[in-house]
PDB file of N, CA, C and O in Angstrom, chain B, residues numbered from 101:
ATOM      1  N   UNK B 101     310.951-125.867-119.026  1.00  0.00           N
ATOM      2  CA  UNK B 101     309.622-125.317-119.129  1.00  0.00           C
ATOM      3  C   UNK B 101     309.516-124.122-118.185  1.00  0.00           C
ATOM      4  O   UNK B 101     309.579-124.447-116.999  1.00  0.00           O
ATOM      5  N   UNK B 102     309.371-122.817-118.426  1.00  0.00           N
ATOM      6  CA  UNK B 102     308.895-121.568-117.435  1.00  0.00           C
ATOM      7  C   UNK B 102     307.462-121.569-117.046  1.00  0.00           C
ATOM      8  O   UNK B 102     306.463-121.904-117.682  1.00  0.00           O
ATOM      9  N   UNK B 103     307.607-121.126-115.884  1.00  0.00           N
ATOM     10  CA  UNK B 103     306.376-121.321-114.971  1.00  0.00           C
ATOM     11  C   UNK B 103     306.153-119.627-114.840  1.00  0.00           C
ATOM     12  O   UNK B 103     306.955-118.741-114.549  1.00  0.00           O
ATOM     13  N   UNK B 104     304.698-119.581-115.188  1.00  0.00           N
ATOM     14  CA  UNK B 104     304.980-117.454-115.549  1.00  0.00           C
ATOM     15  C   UNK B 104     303.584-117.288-114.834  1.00  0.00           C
ATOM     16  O   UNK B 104     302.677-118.043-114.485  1.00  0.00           O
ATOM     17  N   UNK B 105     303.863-115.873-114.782  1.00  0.00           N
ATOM     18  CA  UNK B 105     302.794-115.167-113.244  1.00  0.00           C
ATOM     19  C   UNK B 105     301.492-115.380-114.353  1.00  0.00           C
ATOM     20  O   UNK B 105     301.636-115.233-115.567  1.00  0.00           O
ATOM     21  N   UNK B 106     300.331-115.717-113.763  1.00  0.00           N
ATOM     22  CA  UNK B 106     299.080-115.305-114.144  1.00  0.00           C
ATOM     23  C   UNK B 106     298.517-114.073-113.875  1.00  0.00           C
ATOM     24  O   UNK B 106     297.417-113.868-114.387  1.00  0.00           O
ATOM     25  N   UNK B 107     299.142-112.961-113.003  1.00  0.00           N
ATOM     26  CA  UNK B 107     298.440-111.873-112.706  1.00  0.00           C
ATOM     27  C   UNK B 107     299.672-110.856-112.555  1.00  0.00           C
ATOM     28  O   UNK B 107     300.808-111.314-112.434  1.00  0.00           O
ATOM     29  N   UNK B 108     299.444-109.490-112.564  1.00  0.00           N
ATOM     30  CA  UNK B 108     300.086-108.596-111.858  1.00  0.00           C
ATOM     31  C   UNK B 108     300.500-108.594-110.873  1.00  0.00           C
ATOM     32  O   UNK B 108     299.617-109.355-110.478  1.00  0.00           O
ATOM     33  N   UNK B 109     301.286-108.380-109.698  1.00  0.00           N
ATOM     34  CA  UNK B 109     301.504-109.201-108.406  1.00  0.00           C
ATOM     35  C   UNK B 109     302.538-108.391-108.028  1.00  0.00           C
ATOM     36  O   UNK B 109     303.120-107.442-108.552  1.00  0.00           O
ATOM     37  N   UNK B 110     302.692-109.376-106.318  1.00  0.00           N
ATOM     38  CA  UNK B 110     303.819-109.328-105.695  1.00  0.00           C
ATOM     39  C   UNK B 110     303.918-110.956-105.332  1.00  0.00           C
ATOM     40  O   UNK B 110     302.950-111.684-105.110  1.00  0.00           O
ATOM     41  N   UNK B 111     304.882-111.226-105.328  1.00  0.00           N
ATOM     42  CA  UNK B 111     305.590-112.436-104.653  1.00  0.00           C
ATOM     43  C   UNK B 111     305.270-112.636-103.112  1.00  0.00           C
ATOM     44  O   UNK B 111     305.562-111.681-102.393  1.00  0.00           O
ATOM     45  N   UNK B 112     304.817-113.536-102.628  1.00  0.00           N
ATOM     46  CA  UNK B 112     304.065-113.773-101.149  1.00  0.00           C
ATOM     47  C   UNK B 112     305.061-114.928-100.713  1.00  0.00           C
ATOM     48  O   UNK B 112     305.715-114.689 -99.698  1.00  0.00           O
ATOM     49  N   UNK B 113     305.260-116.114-101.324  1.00  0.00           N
ATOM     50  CA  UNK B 113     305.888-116.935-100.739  1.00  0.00           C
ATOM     51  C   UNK B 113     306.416-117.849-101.690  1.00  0.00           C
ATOM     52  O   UNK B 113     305.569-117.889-102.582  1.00  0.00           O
ATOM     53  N   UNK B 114     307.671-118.855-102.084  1.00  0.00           N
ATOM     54  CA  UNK B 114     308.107-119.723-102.787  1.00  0.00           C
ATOM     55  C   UNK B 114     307.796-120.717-101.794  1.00  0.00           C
ATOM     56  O   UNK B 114     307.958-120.520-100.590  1.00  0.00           O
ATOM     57  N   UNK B 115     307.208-122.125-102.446  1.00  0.00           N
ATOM     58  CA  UNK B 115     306.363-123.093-101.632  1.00  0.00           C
ATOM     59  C   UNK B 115     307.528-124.128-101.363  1.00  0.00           C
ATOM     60  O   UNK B 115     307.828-124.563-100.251  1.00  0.00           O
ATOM     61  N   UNK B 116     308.098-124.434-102.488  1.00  0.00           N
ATOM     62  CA  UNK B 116     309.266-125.263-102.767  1.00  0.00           C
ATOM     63  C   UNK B 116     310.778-124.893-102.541  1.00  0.00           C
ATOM     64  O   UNK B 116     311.035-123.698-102.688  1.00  0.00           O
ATOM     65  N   UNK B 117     311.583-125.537-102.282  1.00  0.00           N
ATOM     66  CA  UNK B 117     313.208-125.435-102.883  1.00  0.00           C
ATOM     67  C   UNK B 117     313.543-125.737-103.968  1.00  0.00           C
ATOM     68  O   UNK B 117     312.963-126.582-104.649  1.00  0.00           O
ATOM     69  N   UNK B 118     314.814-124.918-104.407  1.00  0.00           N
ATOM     70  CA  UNK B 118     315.271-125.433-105.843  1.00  0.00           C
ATOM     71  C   UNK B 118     315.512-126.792-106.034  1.00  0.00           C
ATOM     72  O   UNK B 118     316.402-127.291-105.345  1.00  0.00           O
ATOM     73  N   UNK B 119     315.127-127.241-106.538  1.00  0.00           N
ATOM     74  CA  UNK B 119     316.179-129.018-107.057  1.00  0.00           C
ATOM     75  C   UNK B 119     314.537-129.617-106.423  1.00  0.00           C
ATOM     76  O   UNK B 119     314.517-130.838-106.273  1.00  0.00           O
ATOM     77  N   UNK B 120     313.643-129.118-106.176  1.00  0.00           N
ATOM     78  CA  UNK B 120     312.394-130.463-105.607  1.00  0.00           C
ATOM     79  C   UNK B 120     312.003-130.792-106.851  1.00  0.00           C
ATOM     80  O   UNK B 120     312.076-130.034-107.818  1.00  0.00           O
ATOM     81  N   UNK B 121     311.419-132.354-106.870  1.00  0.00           N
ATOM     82  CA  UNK B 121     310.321-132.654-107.580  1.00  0.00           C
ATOM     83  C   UNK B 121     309.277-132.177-107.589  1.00  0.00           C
ATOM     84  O   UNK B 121     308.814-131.846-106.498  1.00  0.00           O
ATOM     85  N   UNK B 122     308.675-132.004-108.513  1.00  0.00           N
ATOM     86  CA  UNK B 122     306.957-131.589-108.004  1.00  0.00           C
ATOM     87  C   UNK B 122     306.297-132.164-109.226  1.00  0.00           C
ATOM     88  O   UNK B 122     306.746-132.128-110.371  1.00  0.00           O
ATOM     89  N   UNK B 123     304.966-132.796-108.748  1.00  0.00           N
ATOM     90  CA  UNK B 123     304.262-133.041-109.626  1.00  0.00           C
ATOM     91  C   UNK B 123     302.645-131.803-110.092  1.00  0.00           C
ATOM     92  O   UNK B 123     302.157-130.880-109.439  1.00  0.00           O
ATOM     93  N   UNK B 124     302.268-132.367-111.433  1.00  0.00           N
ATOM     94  CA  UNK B 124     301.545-131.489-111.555  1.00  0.00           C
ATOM     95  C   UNK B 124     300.507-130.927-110.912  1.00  0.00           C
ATOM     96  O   UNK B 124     299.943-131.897-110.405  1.00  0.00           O
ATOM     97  N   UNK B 125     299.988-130.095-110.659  1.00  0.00           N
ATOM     98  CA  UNK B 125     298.955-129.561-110.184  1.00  0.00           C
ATOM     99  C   UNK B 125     299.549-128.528-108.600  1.00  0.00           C
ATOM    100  O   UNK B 125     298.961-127.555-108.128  1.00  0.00           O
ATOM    101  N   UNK B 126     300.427-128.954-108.255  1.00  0.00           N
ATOM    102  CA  UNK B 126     301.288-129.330-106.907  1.00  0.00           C
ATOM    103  C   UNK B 126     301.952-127.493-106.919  1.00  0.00           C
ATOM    104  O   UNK B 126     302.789-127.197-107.772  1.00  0.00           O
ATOM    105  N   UNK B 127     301.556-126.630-106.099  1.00  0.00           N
ATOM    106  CA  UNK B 127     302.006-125.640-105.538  1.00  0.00           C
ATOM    107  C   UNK B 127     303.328-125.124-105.518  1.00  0.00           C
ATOM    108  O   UNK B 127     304.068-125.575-104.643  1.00  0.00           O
ATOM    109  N   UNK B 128     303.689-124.444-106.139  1.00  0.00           N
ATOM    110  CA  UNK B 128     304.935-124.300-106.213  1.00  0.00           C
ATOM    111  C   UNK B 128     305.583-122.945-105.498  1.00  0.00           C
ATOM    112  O   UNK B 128     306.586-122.870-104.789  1.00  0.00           O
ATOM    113  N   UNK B 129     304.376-121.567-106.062  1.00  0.00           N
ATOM    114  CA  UNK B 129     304.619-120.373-105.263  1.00  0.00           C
ATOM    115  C   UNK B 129     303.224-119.585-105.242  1.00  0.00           C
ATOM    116  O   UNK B 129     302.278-119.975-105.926  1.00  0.00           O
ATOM    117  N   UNK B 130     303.148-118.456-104.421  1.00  0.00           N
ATOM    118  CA  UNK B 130     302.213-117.948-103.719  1.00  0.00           C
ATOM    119  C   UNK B 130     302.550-115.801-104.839  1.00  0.00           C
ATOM    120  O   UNK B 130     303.452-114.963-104.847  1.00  0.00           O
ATOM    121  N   UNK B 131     301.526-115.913-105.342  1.00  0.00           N
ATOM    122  CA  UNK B 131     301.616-114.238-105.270  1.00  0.00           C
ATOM    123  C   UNK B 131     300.062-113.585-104.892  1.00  0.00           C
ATOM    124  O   UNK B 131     298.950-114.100-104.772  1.00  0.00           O
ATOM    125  N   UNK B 132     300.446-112.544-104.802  1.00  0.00           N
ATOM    126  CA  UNK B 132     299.078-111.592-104.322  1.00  0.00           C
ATOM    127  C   UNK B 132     298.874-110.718-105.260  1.00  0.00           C
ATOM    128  O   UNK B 132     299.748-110.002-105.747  1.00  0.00           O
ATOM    129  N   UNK B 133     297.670-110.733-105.572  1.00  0.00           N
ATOM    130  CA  UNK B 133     296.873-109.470-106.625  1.00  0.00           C
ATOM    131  C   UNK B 133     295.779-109.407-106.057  1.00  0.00           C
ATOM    132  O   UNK B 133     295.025-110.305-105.683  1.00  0.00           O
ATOM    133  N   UNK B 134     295.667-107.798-105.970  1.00  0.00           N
ATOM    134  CA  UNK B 134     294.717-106.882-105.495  1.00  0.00           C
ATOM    135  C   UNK B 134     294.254-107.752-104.217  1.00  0.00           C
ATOM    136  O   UNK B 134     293.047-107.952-104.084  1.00  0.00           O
ATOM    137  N   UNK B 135     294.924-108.141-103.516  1.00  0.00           N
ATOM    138  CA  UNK B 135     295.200-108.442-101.952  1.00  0.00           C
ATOM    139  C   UNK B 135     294.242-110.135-101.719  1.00  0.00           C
ATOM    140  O   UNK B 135     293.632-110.496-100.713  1.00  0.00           O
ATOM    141  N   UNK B 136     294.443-110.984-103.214  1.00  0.00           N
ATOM    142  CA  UNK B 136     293.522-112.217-103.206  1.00  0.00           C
ATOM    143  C   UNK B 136     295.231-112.616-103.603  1.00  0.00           C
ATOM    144  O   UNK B 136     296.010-112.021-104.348  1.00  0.00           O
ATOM    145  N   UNK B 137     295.444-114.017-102.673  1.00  0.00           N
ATOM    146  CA  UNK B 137     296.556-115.086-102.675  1.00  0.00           C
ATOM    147  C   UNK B 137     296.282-115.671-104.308  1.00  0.00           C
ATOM    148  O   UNK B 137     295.119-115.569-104.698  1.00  0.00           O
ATOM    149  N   UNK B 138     297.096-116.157-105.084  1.00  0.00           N
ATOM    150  CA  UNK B 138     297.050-116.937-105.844  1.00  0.00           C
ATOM    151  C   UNK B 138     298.488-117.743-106.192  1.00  0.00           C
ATOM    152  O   UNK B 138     299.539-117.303-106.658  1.00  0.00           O
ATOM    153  N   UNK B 139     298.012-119.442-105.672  1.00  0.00           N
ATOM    154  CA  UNK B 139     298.414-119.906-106.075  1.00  0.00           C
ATOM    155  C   UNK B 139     299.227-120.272-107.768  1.00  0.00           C
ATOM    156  O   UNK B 139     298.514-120.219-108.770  1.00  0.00           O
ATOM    157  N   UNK B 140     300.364-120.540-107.864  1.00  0.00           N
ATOM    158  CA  UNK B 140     301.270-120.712-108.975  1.00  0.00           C
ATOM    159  C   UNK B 140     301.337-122.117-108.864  1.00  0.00           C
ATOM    160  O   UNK B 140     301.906-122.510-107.846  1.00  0.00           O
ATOM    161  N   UNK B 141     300.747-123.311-109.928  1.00  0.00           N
ATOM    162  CA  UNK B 141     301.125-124.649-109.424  1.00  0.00           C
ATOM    163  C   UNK B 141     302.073-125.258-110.675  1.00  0.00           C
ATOM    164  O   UNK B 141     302.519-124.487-111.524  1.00  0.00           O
ATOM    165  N   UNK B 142     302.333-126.637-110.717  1.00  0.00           N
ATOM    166  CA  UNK B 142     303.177-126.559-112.231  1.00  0.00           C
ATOM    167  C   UNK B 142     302.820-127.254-112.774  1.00  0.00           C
ATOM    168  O   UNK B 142     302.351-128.103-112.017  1.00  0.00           O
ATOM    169  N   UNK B 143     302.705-127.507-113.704  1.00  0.00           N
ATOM    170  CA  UNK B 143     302.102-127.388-115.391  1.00  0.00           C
ATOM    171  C   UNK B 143     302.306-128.711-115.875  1.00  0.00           C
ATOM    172  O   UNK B 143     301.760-129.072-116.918  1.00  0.00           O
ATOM    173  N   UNK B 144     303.199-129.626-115.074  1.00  0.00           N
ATOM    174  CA  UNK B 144     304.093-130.789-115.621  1.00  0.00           C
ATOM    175  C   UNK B 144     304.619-131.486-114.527  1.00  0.00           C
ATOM    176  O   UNK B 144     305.055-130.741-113.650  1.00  0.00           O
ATOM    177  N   UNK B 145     304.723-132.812-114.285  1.00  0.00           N
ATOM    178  CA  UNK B 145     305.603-133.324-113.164  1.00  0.00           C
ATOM    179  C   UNK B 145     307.422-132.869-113.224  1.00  0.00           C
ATOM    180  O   UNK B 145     307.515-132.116-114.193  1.00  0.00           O
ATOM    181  N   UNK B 146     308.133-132.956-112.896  1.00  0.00           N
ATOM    182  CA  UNK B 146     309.440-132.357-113.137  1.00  0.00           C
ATOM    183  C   UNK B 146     310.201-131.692-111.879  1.00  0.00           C
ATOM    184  O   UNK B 146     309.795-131.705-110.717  1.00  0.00           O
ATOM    185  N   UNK B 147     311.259-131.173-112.306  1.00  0.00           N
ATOM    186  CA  UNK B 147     312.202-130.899-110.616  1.00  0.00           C
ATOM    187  C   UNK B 147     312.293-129.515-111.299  1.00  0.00           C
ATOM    188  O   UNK B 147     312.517-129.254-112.481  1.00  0.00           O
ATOM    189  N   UNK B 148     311.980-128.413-109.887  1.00  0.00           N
ATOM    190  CA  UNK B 148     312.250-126.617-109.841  1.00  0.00           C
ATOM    191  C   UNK B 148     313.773-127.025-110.344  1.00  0.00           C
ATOM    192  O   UNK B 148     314.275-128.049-109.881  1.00  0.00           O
ATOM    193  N   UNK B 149     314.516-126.206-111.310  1.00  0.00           N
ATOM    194  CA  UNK B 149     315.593-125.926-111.920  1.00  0.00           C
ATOM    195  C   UNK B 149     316.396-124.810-111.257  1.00  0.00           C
ATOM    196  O   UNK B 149     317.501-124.838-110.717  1.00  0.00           O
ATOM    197  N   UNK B 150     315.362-123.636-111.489  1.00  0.00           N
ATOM    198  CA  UNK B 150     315.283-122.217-110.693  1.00  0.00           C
ATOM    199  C   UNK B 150     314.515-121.596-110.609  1.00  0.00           C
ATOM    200  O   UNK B 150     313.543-121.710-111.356  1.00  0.00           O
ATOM    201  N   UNK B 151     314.613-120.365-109.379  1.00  0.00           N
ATOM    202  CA  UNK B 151     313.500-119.316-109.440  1.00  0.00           C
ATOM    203  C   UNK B 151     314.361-118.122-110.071  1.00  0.00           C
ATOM    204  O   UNK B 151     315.584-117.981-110.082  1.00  0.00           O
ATOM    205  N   UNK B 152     313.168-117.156-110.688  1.00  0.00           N
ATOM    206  CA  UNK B 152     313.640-116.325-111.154  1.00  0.00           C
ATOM    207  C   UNK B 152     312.500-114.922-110.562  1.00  0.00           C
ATOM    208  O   UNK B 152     311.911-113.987-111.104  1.00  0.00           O
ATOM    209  N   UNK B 153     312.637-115.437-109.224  1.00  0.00           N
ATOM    210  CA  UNK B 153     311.868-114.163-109.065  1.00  0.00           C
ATOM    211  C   UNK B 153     311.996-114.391-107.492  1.00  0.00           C
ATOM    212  O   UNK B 153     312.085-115.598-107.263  1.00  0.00           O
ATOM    213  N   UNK B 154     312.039-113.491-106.155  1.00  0.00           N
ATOM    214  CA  UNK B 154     312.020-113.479-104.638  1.00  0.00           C
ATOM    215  C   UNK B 154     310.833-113.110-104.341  1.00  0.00           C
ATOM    216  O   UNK B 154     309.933-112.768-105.109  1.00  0.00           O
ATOM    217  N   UNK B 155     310.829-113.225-102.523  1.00  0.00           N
ATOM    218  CA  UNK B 155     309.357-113.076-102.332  1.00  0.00           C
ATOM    219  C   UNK B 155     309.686-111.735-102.001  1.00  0.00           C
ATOM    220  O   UNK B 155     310.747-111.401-101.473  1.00  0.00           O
ATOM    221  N   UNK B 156     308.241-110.542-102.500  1.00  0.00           N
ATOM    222  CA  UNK B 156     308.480-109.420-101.858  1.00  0.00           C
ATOM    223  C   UNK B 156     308.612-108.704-103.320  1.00  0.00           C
ATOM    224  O   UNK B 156     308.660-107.486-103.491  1.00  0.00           O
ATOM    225  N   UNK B 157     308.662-109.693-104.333  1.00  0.00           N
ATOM    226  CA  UNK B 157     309.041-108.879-105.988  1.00  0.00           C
ATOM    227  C   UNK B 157     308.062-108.817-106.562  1.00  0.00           C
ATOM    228  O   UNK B 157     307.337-109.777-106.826  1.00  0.00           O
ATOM    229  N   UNK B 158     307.802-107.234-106.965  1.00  0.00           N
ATOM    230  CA  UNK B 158     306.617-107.025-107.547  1.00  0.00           C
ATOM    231  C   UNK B 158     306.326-107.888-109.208  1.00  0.00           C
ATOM    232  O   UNK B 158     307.286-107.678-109.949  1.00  0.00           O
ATOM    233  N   UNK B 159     305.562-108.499-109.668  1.00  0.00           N
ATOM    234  CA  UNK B 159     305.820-109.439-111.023  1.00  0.00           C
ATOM    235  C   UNK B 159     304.639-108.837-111.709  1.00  0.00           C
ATOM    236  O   UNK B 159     303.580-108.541-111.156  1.00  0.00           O
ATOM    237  N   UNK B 160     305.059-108.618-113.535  1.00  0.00           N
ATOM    238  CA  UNK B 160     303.987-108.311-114.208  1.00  0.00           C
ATOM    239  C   UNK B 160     303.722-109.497-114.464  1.00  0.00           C
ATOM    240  O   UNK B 160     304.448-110.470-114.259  1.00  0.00           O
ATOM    241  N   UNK B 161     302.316-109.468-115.080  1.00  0.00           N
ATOM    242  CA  UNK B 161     301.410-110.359-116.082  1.00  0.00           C
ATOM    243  C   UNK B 161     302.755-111.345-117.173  1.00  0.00           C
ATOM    244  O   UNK B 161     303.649-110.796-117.817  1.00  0.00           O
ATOM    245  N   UNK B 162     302.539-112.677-117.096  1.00  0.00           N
ATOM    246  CA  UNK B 162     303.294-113.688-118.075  1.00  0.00           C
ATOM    247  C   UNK B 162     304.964-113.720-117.437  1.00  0.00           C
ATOM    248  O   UNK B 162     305.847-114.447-117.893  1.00  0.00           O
ATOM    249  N   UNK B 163     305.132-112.767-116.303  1.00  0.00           N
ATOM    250  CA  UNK B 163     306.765-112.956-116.255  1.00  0.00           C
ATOM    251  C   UNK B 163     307.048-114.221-115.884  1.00  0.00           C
ATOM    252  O   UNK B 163     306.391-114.879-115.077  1.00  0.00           O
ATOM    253  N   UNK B 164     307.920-114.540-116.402  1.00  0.00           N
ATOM    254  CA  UNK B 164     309.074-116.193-116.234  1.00  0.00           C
ATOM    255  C   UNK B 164     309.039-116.214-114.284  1.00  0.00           C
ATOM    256  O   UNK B 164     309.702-115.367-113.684  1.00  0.00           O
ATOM    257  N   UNK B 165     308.330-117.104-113.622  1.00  0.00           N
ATOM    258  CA  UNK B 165     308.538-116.944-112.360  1.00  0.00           C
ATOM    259  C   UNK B 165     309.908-118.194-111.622  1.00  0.00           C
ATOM    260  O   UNK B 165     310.607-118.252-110.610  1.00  0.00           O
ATOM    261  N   UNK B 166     309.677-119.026-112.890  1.00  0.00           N
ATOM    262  CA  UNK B 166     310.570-120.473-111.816  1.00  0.00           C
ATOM    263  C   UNK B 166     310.652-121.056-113.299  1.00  0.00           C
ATOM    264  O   UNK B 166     309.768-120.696-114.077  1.00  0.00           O
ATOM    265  N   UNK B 167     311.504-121.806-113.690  1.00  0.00           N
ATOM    266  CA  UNK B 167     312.210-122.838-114.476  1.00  0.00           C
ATOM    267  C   UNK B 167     311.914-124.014-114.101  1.00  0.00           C
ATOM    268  O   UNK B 167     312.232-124.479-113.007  1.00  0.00           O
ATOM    269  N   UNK B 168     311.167-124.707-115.124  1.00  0.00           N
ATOM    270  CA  UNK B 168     311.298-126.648-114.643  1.00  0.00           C
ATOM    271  C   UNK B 168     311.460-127.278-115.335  1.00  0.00           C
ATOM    272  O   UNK B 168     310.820-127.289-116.386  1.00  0.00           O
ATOM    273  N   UNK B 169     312.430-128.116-115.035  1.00  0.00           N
ATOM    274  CA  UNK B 169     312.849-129.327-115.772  1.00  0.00           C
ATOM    275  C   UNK B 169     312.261-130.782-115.946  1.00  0.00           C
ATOM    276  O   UNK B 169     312.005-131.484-114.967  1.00  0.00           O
ATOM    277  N   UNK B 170     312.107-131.104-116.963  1.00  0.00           N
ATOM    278  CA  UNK B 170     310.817-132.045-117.434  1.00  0.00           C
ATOM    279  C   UNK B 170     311.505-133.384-117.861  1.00  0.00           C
ATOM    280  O   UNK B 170     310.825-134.324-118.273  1.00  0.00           O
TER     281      UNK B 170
END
C-alpha cells in the first residue's frame, strides 16, 4: 500500500524506521507546506516496507512517500 503526500511540501522528519509496525492512524512522517507541519499517518495497520522520499525533499501533491505492507 503507498502512503502519498497530501500537499506540496518539503520533508521535515520520518517518524518511524523501516521494518516498524504501525498501526492506523499512527504517525509515520512529518512534511511542511507553506510553513504549517503536517502530519502523514497510515492508512492501515501494517509494517513501513520503505521510504521513498528523505527529509529535506521537496514532494509534490500525491507523490508515493513510504510503502506499507499490509
Amino acid at each position: 500500500m503507498e502512503l502519498r503526500s497530501p500537499s506540496v511540501g518539503k520533508v521535515l522528519r520520518i517518524s518511524v524506521e523501516p521494518g516498524a509496525e504501525v498501526t492506523r492512524g499512527q504517525e509515520v512522517l512529518v512534511i511542511e507546506s507553506m510553513k504549517v507541519e503536517i502530519p502523514v499517518k497510515a492508512t492501515a495497520n501494517g509494517r513501513v516496507k520503505e521510504f521513498r522520499v528523505t527529509p529535506g525533499e521537496q514532494i509534490q501533491r500525491n507523490a508515493v512517500l513510504a510503502i506499507l505492507q499490509v
